[in-house]
N, C-alpha and C positions, 0 to 999 in steps of 0.2 A: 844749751839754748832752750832744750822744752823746759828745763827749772824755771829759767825767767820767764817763757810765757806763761807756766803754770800761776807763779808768780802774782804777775801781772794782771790774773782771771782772777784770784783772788781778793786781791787789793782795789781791784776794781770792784767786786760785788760786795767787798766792806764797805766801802764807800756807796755803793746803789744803796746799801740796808741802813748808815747812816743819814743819809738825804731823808730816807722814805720815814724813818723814826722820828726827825725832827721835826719834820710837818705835823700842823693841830689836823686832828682829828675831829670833829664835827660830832661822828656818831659815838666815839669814846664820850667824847664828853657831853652827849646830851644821857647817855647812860650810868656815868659819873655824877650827873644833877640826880638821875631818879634816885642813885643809890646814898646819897652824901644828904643832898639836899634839901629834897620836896618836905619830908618831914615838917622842917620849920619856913620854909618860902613857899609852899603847895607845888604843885603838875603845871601850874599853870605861869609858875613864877609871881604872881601877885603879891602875894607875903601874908602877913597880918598885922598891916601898920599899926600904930609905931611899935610893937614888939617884935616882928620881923618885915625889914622892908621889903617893898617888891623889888625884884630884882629886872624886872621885863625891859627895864630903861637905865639900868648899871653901867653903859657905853656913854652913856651923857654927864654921868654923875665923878664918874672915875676914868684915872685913865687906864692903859692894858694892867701895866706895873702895879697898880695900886689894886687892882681886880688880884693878881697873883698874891700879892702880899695879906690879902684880907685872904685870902682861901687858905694859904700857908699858916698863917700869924694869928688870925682869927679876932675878934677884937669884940666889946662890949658881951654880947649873951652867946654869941657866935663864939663855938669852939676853934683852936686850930686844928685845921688839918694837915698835919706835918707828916702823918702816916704816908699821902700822897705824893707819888716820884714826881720832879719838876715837869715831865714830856705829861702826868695826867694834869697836875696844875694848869698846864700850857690848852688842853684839851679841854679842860671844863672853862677856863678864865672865854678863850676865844668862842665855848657855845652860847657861854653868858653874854658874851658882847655883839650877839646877832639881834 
């Protein structure tokens, strides 16, 4: 009996630590902008039209998916970043779409 509840304590706090990982993180990814991003978009998100766009209004332009796949994929002067796991993907796409 204490195996299974052992068990069970376990299986359960895999599951707490899976839940807690999937959720965006906010602060991951506005620290994923400074370090990836600002570069070629600035601090402030603005960009340097037409050579980098702003990015402050990217939630109107695109949808979540297309946000992910441009951070991923990378496209026109914009490198991909494929180096980045999908949960930071998920964390920088959802600080961009604030």
């Amino acid at each position: 009996m204490k195996t299974i509840l052992a068990m069970a304590v376990v299986l359960c706090g895999a599951a707490s630590a899976t839940t807690a990982w999937s959720k965006d993180d906010p602060a991951a990814g506005a620290k994923l902008y400074t370090t990836h991003c600002t570069a070629c978009h600035g601090a402030n998100r603005a960009g340097v039209p037409p050579t980098f766009p702003a990015l402050t209004d990217v939630a109107k332009r695109l949808q979540p998916a297309q946000i992910k796949e441009k951070i991923s994929k990378g496209g026109g002067l914009m490198p991909p970043f494929s180096q980045l796991s999908p949960q930071e993907i998920d964390n920088l796409a959802s600080y961009l779409a604030k």
